[in-house]
C-alpha positions as CSV (number, residue, x, y, z in Angstrom):
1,X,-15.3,-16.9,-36.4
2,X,-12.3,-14.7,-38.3
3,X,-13.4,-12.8,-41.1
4,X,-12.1,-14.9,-43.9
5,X,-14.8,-17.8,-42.6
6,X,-17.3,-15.0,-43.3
7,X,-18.0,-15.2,-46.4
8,X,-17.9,-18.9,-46.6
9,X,-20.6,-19.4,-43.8
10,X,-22.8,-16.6,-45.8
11,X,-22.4,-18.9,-49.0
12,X,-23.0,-22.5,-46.7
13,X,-26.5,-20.2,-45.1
14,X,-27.3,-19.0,-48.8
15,X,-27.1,-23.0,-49.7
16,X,-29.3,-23.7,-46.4
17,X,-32.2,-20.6,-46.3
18,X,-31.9,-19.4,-50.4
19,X,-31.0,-15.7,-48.7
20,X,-27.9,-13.8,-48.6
21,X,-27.4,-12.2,-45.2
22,X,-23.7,-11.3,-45.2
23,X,-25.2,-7.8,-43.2
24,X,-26.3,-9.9,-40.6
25,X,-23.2,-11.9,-40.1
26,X,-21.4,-8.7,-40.6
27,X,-22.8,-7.5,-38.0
28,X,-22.5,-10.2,-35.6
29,X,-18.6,-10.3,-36.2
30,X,-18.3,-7.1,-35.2
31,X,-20.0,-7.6,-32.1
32,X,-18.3,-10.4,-31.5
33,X,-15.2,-8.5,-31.8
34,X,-16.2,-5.7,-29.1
35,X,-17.1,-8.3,-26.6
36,X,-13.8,-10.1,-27.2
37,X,-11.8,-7.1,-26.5
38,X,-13.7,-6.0,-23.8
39,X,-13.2,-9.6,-22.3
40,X,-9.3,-9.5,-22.6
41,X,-8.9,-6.0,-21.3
42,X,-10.9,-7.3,-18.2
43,X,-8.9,-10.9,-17.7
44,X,-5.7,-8.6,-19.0
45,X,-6.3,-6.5,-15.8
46,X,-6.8,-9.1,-13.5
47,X,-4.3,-11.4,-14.7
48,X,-1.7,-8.2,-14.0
49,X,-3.3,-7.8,-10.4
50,X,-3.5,-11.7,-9.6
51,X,0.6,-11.7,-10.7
52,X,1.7,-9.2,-7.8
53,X,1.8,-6.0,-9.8
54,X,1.4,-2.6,-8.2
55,X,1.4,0.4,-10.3
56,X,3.9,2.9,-10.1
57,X,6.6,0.4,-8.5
58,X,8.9,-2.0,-10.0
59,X,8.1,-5.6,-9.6
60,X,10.3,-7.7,-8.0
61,X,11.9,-10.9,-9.8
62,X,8.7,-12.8,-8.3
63,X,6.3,-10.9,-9.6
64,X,8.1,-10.8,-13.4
65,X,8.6,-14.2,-13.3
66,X,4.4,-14.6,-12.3
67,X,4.0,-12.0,-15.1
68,X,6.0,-13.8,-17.9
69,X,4.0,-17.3,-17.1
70,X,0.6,-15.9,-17.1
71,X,1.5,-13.5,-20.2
72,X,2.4,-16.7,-22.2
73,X,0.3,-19.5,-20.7
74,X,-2.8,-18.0,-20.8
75,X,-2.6,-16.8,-24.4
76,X,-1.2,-21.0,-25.3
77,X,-4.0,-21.9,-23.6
78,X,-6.6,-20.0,-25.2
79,X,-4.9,-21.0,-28.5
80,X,-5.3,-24.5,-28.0
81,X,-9.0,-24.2,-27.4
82,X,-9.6,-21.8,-30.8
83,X,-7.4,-24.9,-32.4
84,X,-9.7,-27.4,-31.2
85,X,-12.7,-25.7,-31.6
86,X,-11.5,-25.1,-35.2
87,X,-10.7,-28.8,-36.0
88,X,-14.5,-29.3,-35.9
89,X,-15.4,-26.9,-38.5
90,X,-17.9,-28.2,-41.2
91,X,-16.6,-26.3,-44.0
92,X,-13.6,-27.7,-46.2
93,X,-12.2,-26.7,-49.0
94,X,-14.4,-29.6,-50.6
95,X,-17.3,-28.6,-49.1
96,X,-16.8,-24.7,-50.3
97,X,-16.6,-25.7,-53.8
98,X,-19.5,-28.2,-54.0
99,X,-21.5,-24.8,-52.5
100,X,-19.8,-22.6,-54.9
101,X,-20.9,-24.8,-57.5
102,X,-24.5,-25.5,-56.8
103,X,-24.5,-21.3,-56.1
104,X,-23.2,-20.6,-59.4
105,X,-26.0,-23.2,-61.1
106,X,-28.7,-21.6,-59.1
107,X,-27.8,-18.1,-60.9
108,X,-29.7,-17.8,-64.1
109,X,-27.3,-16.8,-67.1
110,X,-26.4,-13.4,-67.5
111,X,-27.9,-12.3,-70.9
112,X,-25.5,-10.9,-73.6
């Protein structure tokens, strides 16, 4: 989930449980975030030992060429799945202003 979905699954859960927990999915995010770095510097440093690469040594026209595939497929191929997995998302611009709506009518009026 990027952080501009945040806020619209923190309305959509508001809509579902009658609570605001925008802490909670705060802090899920952010440990989301750790994890996914932590994740790519791992498959980052086996990707780069898998190609050929020695430290300290320059690669041969082999091991670039092993380099510039993995460097570019991998990535693709990780996009496609965040594109699919995207596609399937629940919340449209529709659906955010239907809950904006009903979240604005729940509100009582502010007094003058």
């Amino acid at each position: 989930m990027t952080a501009t979905m945040n806020a619209d699954v923190c309305d959509e859960d508001e809509i579902r449980t009658g609570q605001r927990r925008e802490g909670l999915y705060g802090a899920v995010f952010a440990l989301e975030q750790k994890i996914a770095f932590a994740i790519a510097a791992v498959i980052g440093g086996y990707l780069l030992t898998r190609s050929g690469y020695v430290a300290h040594t320059t690669p041969s026209p082999e091991v670039l060429a092993r380099l510039k595939f993995v460097y570019v497929a991998f990535p693709l191929a990780c996009l496609g799945c965040a594109a699919i997995a995207i596609a399937g998302y629940p919340l449209t611009h529709k659906r955010m202003v239907a809950i904006r709506a009903e979240l604005n009518a729940r509100k009582p009026a502010a007094a003058s």
